[in-house]
C-alpha positions as CSV (number, residue, x, y, z in Angstrom):
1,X,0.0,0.0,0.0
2,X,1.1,3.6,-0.7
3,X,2.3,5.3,2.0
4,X,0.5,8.8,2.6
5,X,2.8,9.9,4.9
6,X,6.6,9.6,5.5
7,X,8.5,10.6,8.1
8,X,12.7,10.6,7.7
9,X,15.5,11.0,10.2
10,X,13.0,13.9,11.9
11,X,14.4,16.3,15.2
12,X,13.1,18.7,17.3
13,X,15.2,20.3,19.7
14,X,13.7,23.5,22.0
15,X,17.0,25.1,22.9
16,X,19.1,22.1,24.6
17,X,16.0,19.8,24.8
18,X,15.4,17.2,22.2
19,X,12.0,16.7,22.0
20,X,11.9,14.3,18.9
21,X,15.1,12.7,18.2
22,X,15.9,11.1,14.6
23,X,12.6,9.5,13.9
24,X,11.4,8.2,11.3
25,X,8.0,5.8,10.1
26,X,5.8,5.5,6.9
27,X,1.9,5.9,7.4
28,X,-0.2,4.2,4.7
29,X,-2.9,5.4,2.8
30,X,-6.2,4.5,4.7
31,X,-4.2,3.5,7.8
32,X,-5.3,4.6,11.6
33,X,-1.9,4.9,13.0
34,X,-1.8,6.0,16.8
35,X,1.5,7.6,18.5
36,X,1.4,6.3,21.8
37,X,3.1,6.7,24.9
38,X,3.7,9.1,28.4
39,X,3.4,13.0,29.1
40,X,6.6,14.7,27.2
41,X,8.0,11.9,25.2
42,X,7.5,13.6,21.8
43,X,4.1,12.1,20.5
44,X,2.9,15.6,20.4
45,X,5.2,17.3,19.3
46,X,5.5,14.9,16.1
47,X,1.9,15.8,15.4
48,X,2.4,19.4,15.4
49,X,5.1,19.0,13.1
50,X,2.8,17.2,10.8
51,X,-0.1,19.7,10.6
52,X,2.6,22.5,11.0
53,X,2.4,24.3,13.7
54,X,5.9,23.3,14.7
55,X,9.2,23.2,11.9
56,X,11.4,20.6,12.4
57,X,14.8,21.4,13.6
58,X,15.9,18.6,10.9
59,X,14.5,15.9,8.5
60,X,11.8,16.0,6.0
61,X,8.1,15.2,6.3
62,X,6.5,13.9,3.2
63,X,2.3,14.0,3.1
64,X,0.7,12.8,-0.2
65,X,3.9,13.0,-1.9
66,X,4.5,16.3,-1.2
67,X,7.4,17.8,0.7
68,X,5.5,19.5,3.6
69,X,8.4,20.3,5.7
70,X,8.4,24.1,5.6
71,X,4.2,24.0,4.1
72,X,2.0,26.6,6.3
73,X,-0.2,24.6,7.7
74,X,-2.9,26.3,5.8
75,X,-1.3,24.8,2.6
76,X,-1.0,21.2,3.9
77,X,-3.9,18.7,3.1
78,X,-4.6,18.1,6.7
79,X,-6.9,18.5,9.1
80,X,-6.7,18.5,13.4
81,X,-9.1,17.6,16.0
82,X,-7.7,19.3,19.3
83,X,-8.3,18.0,22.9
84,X,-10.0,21.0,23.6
85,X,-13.1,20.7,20.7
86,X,-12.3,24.6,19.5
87,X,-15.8,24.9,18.7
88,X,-17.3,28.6,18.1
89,X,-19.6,29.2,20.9
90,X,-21.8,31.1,19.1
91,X,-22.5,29.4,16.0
92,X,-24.6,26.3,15.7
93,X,-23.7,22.6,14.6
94,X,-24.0,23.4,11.1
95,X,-22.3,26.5,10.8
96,X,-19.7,24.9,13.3
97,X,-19.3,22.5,10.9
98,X,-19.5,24.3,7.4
99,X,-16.8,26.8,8.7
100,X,-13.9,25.4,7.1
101,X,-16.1,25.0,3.2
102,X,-16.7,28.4,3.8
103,X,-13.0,29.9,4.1
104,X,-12.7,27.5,1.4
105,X,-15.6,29.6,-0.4
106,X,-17.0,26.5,-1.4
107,X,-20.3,26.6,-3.4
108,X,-23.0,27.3,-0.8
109,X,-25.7,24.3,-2.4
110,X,-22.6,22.0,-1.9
111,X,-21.5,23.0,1.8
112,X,-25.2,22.2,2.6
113,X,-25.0,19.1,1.2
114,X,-22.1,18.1,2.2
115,X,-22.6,19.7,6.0
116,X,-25.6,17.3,5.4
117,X,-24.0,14.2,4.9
118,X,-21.5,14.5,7.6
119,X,-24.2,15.0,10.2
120,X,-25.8,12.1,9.0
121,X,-22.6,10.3,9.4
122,X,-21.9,11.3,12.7
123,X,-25.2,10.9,14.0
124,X,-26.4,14.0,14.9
125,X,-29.2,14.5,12.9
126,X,-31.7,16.9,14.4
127,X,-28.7,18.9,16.3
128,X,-28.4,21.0,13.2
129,X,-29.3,24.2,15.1
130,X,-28.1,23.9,18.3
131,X,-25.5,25.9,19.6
132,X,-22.5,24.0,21.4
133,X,-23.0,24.7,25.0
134,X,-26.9,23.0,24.3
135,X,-24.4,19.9,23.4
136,X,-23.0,16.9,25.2
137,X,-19.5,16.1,25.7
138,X,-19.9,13.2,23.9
139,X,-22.1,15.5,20.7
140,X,-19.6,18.2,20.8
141,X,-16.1,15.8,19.9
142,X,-19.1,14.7,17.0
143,X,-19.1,18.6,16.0
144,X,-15.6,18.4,16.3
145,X,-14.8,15.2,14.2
146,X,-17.4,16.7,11.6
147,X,-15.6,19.8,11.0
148,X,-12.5,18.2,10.6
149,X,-14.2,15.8,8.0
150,X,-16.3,17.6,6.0
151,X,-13.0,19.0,3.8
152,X,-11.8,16.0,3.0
153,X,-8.3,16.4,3.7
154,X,-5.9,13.5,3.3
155,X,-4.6,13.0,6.7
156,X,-6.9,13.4,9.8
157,X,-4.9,14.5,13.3
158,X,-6.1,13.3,16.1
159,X,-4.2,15.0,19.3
160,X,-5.9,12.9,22.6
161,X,-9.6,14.4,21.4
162,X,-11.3,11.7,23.9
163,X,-9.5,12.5,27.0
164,X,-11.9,15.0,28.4
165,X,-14.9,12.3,28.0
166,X,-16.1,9.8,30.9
167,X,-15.4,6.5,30.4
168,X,-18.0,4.8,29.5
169,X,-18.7,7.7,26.5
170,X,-14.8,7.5,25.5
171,X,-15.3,3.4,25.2
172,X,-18.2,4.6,23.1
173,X,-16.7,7.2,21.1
174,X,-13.5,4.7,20.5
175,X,-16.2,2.1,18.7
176,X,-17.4,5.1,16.9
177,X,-14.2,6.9,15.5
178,X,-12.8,3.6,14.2
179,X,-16.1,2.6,12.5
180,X,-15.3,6.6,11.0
181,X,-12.0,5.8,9.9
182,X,-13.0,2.5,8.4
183,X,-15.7,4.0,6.4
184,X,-14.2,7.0,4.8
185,X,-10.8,4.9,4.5
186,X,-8.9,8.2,5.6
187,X,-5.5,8.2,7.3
188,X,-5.9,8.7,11.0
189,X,-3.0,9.5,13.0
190,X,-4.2,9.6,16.9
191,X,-2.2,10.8,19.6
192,X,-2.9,9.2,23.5
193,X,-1.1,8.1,26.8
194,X,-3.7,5.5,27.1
195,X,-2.7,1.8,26.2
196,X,-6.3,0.7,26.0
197,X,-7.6,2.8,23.7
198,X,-4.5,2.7,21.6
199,X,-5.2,-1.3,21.5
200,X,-8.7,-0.3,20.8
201,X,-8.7,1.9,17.9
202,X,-5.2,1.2,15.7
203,X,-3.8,-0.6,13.0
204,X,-0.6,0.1,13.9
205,X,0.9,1.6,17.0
206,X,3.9,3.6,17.5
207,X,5.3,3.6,21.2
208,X,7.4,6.7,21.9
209,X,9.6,6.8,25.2
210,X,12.4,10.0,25.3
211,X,11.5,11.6,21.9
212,X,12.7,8.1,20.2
213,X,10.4,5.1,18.8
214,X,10.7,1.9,21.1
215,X,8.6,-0.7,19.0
216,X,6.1,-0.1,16.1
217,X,3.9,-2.7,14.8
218,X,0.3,-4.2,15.1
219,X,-1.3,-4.3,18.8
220,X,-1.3,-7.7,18.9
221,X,2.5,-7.7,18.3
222,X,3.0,-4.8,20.6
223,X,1.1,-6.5,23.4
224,X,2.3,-9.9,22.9
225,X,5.8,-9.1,21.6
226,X,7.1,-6.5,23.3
227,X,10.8,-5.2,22.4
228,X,11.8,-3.8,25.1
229,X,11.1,-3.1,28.9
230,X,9.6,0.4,28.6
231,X,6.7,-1.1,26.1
232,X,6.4,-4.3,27.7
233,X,5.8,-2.3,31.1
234,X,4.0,0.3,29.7
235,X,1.8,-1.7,27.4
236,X,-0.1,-3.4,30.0
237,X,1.8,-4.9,32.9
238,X,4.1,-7.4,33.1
239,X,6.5,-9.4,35.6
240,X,10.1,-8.5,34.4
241,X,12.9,-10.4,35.4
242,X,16.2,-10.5,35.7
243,X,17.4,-14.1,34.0
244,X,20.8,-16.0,33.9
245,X,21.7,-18.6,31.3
246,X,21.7,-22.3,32.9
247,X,22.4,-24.4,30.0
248,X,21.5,-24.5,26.5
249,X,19.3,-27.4,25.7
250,X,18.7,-28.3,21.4
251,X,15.6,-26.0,20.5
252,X,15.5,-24.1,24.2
253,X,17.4,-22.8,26.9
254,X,17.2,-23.1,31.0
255,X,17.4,-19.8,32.9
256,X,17.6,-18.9,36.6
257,X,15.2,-15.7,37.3
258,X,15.8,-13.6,39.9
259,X,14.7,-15.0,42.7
260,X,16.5,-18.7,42.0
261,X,13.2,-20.1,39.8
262,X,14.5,-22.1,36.9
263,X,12.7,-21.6,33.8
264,X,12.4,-23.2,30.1
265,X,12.9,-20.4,27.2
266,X,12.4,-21.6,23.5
267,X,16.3,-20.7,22.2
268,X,15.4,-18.3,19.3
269,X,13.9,-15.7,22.4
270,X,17.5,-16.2,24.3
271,X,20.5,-13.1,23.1
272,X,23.4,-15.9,20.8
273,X,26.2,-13.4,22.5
274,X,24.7,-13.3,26.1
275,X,24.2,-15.2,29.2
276,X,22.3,-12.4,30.8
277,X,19.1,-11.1,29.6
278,X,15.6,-9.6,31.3
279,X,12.5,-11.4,30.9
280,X,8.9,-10.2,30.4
281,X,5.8,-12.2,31.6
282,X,2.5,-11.1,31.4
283,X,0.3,-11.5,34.8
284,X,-2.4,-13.1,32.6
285,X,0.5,-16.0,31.2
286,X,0.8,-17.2,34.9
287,X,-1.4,-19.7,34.9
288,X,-2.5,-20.7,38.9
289,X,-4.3,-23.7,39.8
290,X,-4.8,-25.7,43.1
291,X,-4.2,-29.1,40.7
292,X,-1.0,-29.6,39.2
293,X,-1.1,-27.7,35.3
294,X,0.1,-29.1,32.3
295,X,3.0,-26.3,30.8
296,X,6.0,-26.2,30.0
297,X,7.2,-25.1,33.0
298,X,5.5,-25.8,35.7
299,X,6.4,-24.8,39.6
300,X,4.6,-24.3,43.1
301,X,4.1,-20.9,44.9
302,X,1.9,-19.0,47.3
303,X,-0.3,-16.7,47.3
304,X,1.3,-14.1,49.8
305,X,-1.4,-11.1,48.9
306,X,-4.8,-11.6,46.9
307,X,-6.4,-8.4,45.7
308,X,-10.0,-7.9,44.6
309,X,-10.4,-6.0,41.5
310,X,-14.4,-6.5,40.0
311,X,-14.4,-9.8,37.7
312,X,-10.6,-10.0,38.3
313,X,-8.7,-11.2,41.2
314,X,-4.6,-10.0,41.2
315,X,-2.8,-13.0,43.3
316,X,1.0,-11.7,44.4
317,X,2.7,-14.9,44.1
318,X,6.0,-16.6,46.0
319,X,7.6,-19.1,44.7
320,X,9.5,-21.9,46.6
321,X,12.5,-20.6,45.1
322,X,12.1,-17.1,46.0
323,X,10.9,-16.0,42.6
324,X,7.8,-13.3,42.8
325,X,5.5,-12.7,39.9
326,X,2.1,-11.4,40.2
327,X,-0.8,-13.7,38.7
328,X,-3.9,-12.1,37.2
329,X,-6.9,-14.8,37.1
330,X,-10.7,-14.5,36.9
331,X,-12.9,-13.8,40.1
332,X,-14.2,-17.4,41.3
333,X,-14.5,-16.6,44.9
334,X,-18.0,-18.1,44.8
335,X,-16.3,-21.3,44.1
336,X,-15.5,-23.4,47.3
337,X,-12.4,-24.3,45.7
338,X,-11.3,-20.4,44.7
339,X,-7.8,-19.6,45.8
340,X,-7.0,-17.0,48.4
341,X,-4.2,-14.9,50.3
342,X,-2.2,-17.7,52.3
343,X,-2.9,-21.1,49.9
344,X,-0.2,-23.2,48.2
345,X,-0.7,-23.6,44.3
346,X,0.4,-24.6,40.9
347,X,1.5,-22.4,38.6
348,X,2.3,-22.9,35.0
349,X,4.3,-20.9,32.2
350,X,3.8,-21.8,28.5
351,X,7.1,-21.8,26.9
352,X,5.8,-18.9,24.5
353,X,4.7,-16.6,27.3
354,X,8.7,-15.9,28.4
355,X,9.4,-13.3,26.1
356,X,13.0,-11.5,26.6
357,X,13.4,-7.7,25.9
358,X,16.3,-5.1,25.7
359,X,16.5,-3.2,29.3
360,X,16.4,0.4,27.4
């Protein structure tokens, strides 16, 4: 597929602080791309450099072809949906949203129709003449998406424009701004902080840590793959460990975690030129049992600390080793048999689930 946007070797520096640092990734045409990761690690800042409000201190930025690098934003075929909405208070839904046809002095029969349509495909049919503050949260970022839509540009923006909703209207407005994408087929870029709705929502994610790109890729392979620490840690949760080589075994090799467990890792996960590496387990991988499990590796523990979270029960686990690992497992405690702080179980690790990461 044709990529619609390309990024190459692009930095930002604000005076001695590098704020994007040599980064570089292809967008295809038609692909919802989100730029993920915490408060000041350059997510941002990338997207303002893409709808140009900010100039790269070097590389090029490519949109549709185009070299865009030193565009006005004015002159780029992009649009932005802001955190914020940046709705006009006093105009309506309509006018709100026919704004940007207007500047554009776009025939007025065809802004109708297409203000028309966009409404229509946004829901908000019958909140023509309503004026923003007679609008929902949840209504306005549908304003807000409308207006950025109705142009047609070739990239849409997306800088965290769910974060001010509760969360059972942002779950709802996720389900609704990928349904969007899907059905005009226009490249989304969508910057959050927020793992699930970046799992949610993309096609591909792009995890940023220190103005740099730790790991892009699918979510599945971001979630079950993680490259490094950062993304396996801040990707959902995981147990990481600290592993020494035992011996190497044909198709796998035995480690000793931190803690003195011995585990079973298939040899293509372990570093050739290393007998040191870190390992990454997700909670949900530990499987716990008060019967002996069938895995590859398969050890007893206890359950020092059990905590009660809703359908989901997070068991703090001791090995006899010394090892600890936290267990995530479905609420039974209904169950006579359910386990509980103090009991003695099985646990099991498919040989799969050990997957080892760079420390940085």
């Amino acid at each position: 597929m044709n990529a619609m946007i390309e990024v190459r070797g692009v930095t930002k520096r604000f005076g001695d602080f590098t704020a994007v640092d040599k980064v570089s990734l292809n967008v295809a045409e038609g692909e919802f791309l989100t730029l993920l990761g915490p408060s000041g690690c350059g997510k941002t800042t990338l997207l303002r450099m893409l709808s140009g409000f900010e100039t790269p201190t070097e590389g090029t930025l490519i949109i549709g072809g185009e070299d865009v690098t030193h565009l006005a934003p004015y002159r780029r075929n992009v649009n932005q949906v802001f955190q914020s909405y940046a709705l006009f208070p006093h105009m309506s839904v309509a006018e709100n949203i026919g704004f940007g046809l207007r500047m554009q002095k776009v025939a007025p029969a065809e802004t109708a129709r297409r203000v028309s349509e966009v409404i229509e495909l946004v829901a908000l049919k019958g909140f023509e003449e309503r004026k923003p503050h007679q609008l929902s949260g949840g209504q306005r970022q549908r304003v807000a998406l409308a207006r950025a839509i109705v142009p047609r540009p070739k990239v849409l923006l997306l800088d965290e424009p769910l974060s001010a909703l509760d969360a059972k209207l942002r779950q709802q407005m996720q389900l609704e701004l990928k349904r969007l994408q899907k059905h005009l087929g226009m490249t989304f870029v969508f910057v959050t902080h927020d793992q699930e709705e970046a799992l949610t929502m993309s096609d591909r994610i792009a995890v940023f840590n220190r103005g740099r790109i730790e790991q892009i890729g699918s979510a599945t392979e971001i979630y079950h793959k993680p490259c490094t620490a950062f993304v396996a840690d801040f990707i959902g949760e995981a147990n990481l460990l600290d592993a020494e080589l035992v011996a190497r075994n044909g198709s796998t090799v035995r480690i000793r975690v931190e803690g003195g467990l011995e585990l079973t890792v298939a040899l293509a996960q372990w570093p050739a030129d290393s007998d040191r590496a870190l390992v990454s387990i997700r909670p949900e991988k530990v499987l716990v049992s008060k019967a002996r499990i069938d895995a590859e590796n398969v050890f007893q523990a206890r359950v020092a600390e059990e905590l009660f979270q809703g359908v989901l029960d997070r068991l703090f686990l001791k090995t006899e080793a010394g090892t600890s690992l936290t267990a995530v497992v479905a609420n039974e405690s209904a169950i006579l048999d359910a386990i509980h702080a103090g009991d003695r179980v099985w646990c099991g690790l498919h040989i799969d689930d050990l997957i080892v990461v760079k420390s940085t």
